[in-house]
C-alpha positions in Angstrom: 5.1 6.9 -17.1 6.6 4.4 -14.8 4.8 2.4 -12.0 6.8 0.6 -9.0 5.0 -2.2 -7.2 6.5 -4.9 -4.4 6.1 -8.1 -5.4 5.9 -10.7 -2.4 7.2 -14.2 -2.9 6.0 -16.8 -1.6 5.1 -20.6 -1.8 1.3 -22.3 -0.9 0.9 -25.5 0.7 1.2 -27.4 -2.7 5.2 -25.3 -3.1 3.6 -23.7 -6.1 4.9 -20.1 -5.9 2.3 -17.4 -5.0 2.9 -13.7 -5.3 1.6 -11.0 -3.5 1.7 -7.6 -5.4 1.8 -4.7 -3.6 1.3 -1.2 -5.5 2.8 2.0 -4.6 5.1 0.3 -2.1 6.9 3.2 0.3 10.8 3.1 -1.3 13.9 1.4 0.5 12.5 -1.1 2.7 14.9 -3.0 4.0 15.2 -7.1 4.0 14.5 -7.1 8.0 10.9 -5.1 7.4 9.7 -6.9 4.7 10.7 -10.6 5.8 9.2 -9.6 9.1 5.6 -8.8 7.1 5.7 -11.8 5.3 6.2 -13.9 8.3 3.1 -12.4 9.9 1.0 -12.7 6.7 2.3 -16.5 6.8 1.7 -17.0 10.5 -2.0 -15.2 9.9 -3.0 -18.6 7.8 -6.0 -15.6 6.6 -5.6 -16.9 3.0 -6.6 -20.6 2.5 -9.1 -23.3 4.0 -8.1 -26.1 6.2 -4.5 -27.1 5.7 -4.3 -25.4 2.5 -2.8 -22.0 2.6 -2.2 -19.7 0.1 1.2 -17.9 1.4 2.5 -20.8 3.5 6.4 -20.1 3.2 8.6 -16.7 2.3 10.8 -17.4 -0.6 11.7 -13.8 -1.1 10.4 -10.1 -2.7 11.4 -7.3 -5.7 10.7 -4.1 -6.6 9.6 -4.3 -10.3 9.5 -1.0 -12.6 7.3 -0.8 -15.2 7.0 1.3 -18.3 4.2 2.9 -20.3 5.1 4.9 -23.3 1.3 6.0 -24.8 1.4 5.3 -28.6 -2.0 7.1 -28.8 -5.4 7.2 -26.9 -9.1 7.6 -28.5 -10.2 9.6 -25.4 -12.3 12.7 -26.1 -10.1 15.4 -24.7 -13.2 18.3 -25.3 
């Protein structure tokens, strides 16, 4: 089974990068919609305290794919 996610970059107020993962993202956004989010989640200052915010500045964003292959499971399938 494979799951998709969007993973928002960003940097906080000390340039460490933050991400913001989004699950089940809808498919082919383009640049324009997501940079325009990210702005408004930057301009929102809703994550941090003072001058301190978490998602201060968009560095950028990527799909990412990832892949379980079940080796085995314990779960009582009665």
């Amino acid at each position: 089974m494979s799951n998709k996610v969007l993973k928002l970059i960003f940097t906080n107020s000390g340039n460490k990068k933050s991400i913001l993962t989004i699950p089940h993202p809808k498919k082919d956004l383009t640049k324009e919609a997501v940079q325009a989010a990210m702005e408004k989640i930057v301009a929102s200052k809703a994550f941090g305290e003072g001058d301190w915010q978490l998602y201060a500045n968009v560095v950028g964003a990527e799909y990412y794919t990832t892949q379980t292959d079940a080796v085995f499971t314990n779960e009582n399938n009665e």
